[in-house]
MIVEXVO-885965 format. One record per residue (C-alpha): residue number from 1; x negated, y negated, z. Coordinates in steps of 0.5 Angstrom, whole numbers, plus 500, padded with zeros to 3 digits. Example, Ala and Ser with C-alpha at 12.3 -4.5 7.8 and 13.67 -1.06 7.14 Angstrom:
{rec 1, {475, 509, 516}};
{rec 2, {473, 502, 514}};
This chain:
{rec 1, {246, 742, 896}};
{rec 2, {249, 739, 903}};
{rec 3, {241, 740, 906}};
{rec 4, {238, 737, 899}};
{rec 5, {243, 731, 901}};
{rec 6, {242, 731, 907}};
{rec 7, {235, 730, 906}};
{rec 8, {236, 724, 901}};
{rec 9, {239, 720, 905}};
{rec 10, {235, 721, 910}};
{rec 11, {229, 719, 905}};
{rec 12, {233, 713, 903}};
{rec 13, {234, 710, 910}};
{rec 14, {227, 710, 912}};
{rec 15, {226, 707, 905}};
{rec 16, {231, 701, 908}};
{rec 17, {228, 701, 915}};
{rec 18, {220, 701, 913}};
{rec 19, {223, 695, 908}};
{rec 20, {220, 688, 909}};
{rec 21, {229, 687, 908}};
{rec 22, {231, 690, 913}};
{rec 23, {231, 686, 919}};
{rec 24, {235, 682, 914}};
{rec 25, {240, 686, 913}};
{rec 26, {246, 687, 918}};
{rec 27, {250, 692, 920}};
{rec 28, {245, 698, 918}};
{rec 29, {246, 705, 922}};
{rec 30, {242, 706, 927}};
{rec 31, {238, 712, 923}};
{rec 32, {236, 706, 918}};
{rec 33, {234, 701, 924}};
{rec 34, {229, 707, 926}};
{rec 35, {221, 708, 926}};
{rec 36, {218, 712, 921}};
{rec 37, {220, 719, 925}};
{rec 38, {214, 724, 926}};
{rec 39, {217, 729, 920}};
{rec 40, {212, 725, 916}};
{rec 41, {206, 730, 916}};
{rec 42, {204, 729, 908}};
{rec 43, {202, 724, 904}};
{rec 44, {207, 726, 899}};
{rec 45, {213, 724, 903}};
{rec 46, {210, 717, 904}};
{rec 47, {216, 712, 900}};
{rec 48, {212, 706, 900}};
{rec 49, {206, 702, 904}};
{rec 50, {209, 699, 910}};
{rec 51, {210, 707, 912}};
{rec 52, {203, 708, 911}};
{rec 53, {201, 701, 915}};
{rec 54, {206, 706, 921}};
{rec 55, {203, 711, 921}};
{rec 56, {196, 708, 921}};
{rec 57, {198, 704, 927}};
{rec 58, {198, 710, 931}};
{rec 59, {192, 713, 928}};
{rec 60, {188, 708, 929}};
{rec 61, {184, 705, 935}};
{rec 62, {188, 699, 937}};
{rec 63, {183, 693, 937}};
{rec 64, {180, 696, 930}};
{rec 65, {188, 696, 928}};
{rec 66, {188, 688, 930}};
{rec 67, {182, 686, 927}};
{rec 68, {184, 689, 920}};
{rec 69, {192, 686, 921}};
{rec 70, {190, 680, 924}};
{rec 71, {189, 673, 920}};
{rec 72, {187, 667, 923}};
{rec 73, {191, 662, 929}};
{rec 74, {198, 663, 928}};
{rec 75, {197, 667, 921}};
{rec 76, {202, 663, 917}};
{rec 77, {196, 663, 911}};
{rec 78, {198, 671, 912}};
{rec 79, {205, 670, 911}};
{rec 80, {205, 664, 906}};
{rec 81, {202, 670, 901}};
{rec 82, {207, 674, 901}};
{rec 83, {213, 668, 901}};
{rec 84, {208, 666, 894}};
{rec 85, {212, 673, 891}};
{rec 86, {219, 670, 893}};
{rec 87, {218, 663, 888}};
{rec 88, {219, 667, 881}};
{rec 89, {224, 673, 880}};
{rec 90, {223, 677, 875}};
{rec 91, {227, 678, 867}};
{rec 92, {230, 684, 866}};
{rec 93, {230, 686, 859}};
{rec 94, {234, 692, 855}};
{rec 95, {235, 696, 850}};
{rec 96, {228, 696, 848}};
{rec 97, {224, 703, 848}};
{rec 98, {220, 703, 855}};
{rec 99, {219, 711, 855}};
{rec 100, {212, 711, 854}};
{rec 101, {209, 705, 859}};
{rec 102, {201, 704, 859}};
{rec 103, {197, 701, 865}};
{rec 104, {190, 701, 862}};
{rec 105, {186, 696, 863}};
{rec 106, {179, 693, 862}};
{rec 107, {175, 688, 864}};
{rec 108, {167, 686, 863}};
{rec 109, {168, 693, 857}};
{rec 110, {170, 698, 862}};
{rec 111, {177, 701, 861}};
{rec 112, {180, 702, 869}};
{rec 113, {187, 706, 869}};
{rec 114, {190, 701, 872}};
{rec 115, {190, 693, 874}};
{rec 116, {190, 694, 880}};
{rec 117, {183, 695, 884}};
{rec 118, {180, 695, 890}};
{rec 119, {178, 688, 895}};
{rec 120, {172, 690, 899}};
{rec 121, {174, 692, 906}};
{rec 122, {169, 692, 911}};
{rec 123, {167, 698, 917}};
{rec 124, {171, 704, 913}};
{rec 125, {169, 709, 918}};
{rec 126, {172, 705, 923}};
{rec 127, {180, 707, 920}};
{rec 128, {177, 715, 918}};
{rec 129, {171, 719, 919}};
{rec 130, {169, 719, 911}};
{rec 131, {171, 711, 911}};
{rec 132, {168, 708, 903}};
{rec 133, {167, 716, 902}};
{rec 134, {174, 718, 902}};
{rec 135, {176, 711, 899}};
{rec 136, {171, 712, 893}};
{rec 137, {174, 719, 891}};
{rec 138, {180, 717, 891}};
{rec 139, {180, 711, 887}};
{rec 140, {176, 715, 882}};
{rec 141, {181, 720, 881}};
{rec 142, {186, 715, 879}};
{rec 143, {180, 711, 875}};
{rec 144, {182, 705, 880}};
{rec 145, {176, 699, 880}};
{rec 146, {173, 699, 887}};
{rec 147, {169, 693, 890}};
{rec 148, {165, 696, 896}};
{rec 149, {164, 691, 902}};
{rec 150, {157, 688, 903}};
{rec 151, {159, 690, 910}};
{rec 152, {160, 698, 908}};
{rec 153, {159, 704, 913}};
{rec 154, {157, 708, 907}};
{rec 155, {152, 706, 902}};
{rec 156, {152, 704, 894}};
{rec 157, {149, 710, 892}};
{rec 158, {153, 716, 896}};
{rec 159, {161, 711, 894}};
{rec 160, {158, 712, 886}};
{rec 161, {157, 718, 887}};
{rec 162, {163, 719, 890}};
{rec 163, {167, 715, 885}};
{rec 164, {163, 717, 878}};
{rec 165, {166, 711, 876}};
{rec 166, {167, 703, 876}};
{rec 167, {164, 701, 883}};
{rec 168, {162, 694, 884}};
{rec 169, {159, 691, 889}};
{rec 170, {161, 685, 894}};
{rec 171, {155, 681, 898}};
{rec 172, {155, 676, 903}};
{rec 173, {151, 670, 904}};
{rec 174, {148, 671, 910}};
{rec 175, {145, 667, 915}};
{rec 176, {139, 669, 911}};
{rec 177, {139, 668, 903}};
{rec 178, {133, 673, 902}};
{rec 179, {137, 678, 906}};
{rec 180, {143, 678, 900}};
{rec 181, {138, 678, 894}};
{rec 182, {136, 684, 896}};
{rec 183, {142, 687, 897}};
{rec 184, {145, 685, 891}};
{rec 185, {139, 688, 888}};
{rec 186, {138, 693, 891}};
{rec 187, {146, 693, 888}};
{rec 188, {143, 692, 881}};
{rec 189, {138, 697, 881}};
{rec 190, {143, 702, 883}};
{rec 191, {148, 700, 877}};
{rec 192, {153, 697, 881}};
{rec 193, {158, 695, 875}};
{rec 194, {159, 687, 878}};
{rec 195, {156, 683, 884}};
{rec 196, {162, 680, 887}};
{rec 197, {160, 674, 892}};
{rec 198, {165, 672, 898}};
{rec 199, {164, 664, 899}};
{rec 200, {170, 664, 903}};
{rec 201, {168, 664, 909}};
{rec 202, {162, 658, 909}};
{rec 203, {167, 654, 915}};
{rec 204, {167, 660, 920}};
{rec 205, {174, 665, 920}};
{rec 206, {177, 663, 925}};
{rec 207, {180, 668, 928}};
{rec 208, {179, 667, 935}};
{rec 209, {185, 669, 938}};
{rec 210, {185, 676, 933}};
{rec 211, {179, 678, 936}};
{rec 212, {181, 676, 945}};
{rec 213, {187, 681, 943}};
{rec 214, {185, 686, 941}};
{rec 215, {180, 686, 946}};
{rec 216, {186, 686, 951}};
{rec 217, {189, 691, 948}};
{rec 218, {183, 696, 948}};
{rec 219, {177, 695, 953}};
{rec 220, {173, 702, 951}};
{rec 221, {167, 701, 949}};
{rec 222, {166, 702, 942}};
{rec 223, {158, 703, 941}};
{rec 224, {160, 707, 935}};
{rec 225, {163, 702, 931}};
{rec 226, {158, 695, 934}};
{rec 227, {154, 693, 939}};
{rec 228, {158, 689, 944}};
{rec 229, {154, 683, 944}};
{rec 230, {153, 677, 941}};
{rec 231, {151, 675, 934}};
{rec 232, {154, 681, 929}};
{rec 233, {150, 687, 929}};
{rec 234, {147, 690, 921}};
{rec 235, {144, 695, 924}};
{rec 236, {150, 701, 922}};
{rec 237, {152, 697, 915}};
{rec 238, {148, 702, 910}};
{rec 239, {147, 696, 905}};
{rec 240, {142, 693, 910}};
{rec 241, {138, 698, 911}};
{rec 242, {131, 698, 910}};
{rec 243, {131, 690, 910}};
{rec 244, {128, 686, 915}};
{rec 245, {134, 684, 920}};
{rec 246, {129, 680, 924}};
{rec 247, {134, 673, 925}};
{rec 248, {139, 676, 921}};
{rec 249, {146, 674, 925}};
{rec 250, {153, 673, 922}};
{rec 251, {154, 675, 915}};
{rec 252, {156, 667, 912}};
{rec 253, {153, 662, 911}};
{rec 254, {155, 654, 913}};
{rec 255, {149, 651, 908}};
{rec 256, {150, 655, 902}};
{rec 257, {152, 651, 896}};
{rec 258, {153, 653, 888}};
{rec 259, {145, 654, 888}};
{rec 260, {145, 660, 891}};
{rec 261, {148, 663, 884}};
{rec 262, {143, 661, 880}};
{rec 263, {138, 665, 885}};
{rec 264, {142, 671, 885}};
{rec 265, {141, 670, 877}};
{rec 266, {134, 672, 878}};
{rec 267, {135, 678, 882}};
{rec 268, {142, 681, 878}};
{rec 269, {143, 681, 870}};
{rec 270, {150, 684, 872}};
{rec 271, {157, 682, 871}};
{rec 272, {157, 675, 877}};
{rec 273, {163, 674, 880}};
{rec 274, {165, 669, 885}};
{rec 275, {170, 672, 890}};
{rec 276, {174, 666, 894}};
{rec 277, {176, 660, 890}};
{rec 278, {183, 657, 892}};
{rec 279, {182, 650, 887}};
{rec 280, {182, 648, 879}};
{rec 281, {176, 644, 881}};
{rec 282, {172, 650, 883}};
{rec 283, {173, 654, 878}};
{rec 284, {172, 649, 874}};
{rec 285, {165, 649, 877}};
{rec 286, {165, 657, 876}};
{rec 287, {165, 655, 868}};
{rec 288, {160, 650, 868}};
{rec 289, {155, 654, 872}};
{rec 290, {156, 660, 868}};
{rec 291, {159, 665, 872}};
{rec 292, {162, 671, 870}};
{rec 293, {169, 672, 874}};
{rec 294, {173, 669, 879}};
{rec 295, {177, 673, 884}};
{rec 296, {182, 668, 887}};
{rec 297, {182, 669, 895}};
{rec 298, {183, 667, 902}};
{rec 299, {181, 673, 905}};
{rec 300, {188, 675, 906}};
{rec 301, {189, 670, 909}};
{rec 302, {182, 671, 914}};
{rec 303, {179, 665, 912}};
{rec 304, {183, 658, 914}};
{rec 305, {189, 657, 915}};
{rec 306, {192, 652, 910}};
{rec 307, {198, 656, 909}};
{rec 308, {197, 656, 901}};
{rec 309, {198, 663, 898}};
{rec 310, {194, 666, 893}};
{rec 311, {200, 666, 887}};
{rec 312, {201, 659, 889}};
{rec 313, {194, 657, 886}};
{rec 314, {193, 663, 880}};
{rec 315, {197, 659, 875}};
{rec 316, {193, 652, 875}};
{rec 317, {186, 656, 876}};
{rec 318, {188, 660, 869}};
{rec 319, {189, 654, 866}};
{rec 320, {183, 651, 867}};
{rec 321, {178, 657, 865}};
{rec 322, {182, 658, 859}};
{rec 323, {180, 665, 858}};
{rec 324, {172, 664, 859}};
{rec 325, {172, 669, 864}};
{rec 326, {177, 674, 867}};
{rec 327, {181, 672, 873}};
{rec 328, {183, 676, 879}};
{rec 329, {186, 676, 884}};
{rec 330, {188, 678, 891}};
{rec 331, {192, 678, 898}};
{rec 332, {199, 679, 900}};
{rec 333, {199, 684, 895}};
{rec 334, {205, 690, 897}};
{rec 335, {209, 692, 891}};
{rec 336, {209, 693, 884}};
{rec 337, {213, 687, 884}};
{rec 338, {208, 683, 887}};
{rec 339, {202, 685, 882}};
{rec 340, {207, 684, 876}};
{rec 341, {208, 676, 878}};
{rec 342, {201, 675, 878}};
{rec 343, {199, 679, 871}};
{rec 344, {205, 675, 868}};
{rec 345, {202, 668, 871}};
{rec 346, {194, 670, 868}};
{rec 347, {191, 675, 873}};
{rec 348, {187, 680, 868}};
{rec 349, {187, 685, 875}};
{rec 350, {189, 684, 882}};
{rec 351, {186, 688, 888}};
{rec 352, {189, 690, 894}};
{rec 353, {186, 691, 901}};
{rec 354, {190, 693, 907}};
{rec 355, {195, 697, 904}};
{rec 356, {189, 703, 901}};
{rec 357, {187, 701, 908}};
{rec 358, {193, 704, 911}};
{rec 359, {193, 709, 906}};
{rec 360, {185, 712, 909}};
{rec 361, {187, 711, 917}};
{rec 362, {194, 714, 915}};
{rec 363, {191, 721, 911}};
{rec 364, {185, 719, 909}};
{rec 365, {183, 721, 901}};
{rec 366, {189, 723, 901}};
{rec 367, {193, 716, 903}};
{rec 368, {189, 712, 899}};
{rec 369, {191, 715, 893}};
{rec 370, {197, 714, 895}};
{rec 371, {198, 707, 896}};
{rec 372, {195, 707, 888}};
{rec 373, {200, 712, 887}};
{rec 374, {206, 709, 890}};
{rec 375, {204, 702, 886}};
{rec 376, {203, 704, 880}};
{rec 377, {209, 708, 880}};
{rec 378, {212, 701, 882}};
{rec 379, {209, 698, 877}};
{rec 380, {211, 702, 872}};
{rec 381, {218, 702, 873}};
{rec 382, {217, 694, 873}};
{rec 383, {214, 693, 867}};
{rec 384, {220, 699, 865}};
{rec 385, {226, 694, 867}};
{rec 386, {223, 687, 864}};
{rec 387, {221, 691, 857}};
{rec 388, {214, 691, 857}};
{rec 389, {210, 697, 855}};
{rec 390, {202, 695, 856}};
{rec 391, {198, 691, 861}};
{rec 392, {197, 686, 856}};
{rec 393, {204, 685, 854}};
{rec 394, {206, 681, 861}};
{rec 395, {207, 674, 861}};
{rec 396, {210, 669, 864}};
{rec 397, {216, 670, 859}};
{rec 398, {218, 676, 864}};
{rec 399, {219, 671, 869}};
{rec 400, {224, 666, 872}};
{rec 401, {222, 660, 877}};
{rec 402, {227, 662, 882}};
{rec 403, {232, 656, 885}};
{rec 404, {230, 655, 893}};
{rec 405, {238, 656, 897}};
């Protein structure tokens, strides 16, 4: 019994110490105030997903850790997604039978386990061998929605097959259109279940500075991963093989307008959904031009830096596509807590990024799995303690607009 104590608290004061709180927090024993120790050598014993981001520190090539960390200039539209959660609390509820919690989902007909998908993370092989492989047989396992990156290491057709279920494909503009109507339909023709088209990154990400330190910090010669040369290097992404790549240089486009959908209506009859909107008047023109879906996104914070968080905008976007179309959204997810709040304020679903990338540079298959794990399970709790039994029971009646002291 003293050593199953022992352990408890040991457990609980590395909970405190890998919490966002603790810095906040005065007088905590010293044990508290420790890294996450080395005693960690599974997945299972992992308590959130700021333990999986430590472990993933340590594992993975310094530069290729900036580059997934790193926002843009000062990084405070990264900050701002995660201060968003901080506006609303949450109403708890009692007395109400909650022993049977259901976290199905559905979106375009298909039924995920749960609301909480998987935002396209470029170069996974970068974070681990298996990289969009391993990634895909977790989420399948938990039947999590995943989006792959127009920019994976591992193809379509082998993350499908290693998934068995709901794979959406995401595709940048390029700098050459022609190229990303082939990608998409080579993406139709292999079943995608969705086309997903990031317009967030028309201006440039500025992300300048990211890029110089992680430079500073890590000089190896990296050619396994790119080319270190200038202009961005198509030649290791598998969604771009057997495609002309003469010209093709940086995955966005300055010039592209609202025309570019109705091209890519030529070449996919799939769910269409634009990833990126951050305005009412945008989603607005979703509606009119006949757009299937929207995911609400700054590109975790990697696009500007307009220090509006994506929580800040979701409620005046729902309202303005009046059920039309399902409404997703992404960035500065971290908690069960932080999906609830956007469920509750419209979202039909909510996608992570980096903390499932923690997950696959921590333990590979395994720590995806249980950075989904460990989000459900908060996820459940909170629809436990608000008296709600389903996804399609949360609304904004659990919240409460909290009073800035």
């Amino acid at each position: 019994m003293a050593d199953q104590l022992a352990a408890s608290r040991r457990r609980f004061l590395r909970y405190l110490a890998a919490s966002p709180l603790a810095a906040t927090v005065a007088g905590l024993p010293a044990l508290a105030q420790q890294k996450v120790g080395p005693d960690i050598a599974l997945a299972n014993d992992v308590l959130n997903v700021f333990e999986l981001e430590t472990i993933a520190k340590r594992n993975i090539p310094p530069a290729h850790f900036g580059y997934l960390s790193g926002g843009v200039l000062a990084d405070r539209t990264v900050e701002s997604n995660r201060l968003a959660f901080d506006a609303w609390g949450l109403k708890a509820r009692r007395l109400i039978d909650v022993s049977k919690v259901d976290l199905s989902t559905k979106i375009f007909g298909k039924t995920l386990g749960s609301p909480v998908m998987l935002s396209p993370v470029s170069s996974g092989r970068a974070f681990h061998a298996e990289g969009e492989a391993a990634v895909g047989r977790a989420a399948g396992k938990r039947k999590a929605g995943q989006i792959l990156s127009a920019l994976t290491t591992v193809s379509l057709e082998d993350v499908m097959a290693a998934h068995g279920g709901e794979v959406w494909q995401q595709i940048y503009s390029t700098n050459r259109l022609e190229a990303a109507l082939q990608v998409a339909a080579r993406a139709d023709r292999a079943g995608a279940g969705a086309i997903v088209v990031t317009v967030d990154l028309s201006g440039g990400g500025m992300r300048r500075e990211t890029q110089a330190l992680g430079a500073r910090m890590d000089t190896r010669e990296c050619s396994a991963c790119h080319k270190q040369s200038g202009g961005y290097d198509f030649s290791r992404k598998k969604m771009f093989d057997g495609i002309d790549q003469t010209g093709l240089v940086a995955p966005t486009n300055a010039a592209l307008t609202w025309d570019f959908v109705g091209r890519l209506r030529d070449v996919t009859k799939r769910p269409l959904l634009l990833k990126g909107l951050m305005s009412a008047e945008d989603a607005a023109i979703a509606v009119k031009r006949g757009v299937d879906g929207i995911i609400v996104s700054n590109h975790g914070g990697r696009a500007e830096e307009s220090l509006v968080g994506t929580l800040d905008v979701l409620p005046e976007i729902v309202a303005t596509v009046k059920g039309k179309m399902p409404v997703l959204i992404d960035g500065g997810f971290r908690r069960g807590t932080d999906v609830f709040k956007a469920l509750a304020l419209g979202a039909s679903a909510v996608c992570i990024g980096r903390p499932y990338m923690w997950g696959l540079g921590a333990f590979g298959e395994d720590g995806v799995a249980t950075a989904l794990r460990l989000i459900d399970e908060e996820l459940t709790q909170t629809m436990r303690q608000t008296g709600v039994t389903n996804v399609a029971g949360i609304g904004k009646a659990s919240l409460v607009k909290r009073v800035a002291r």
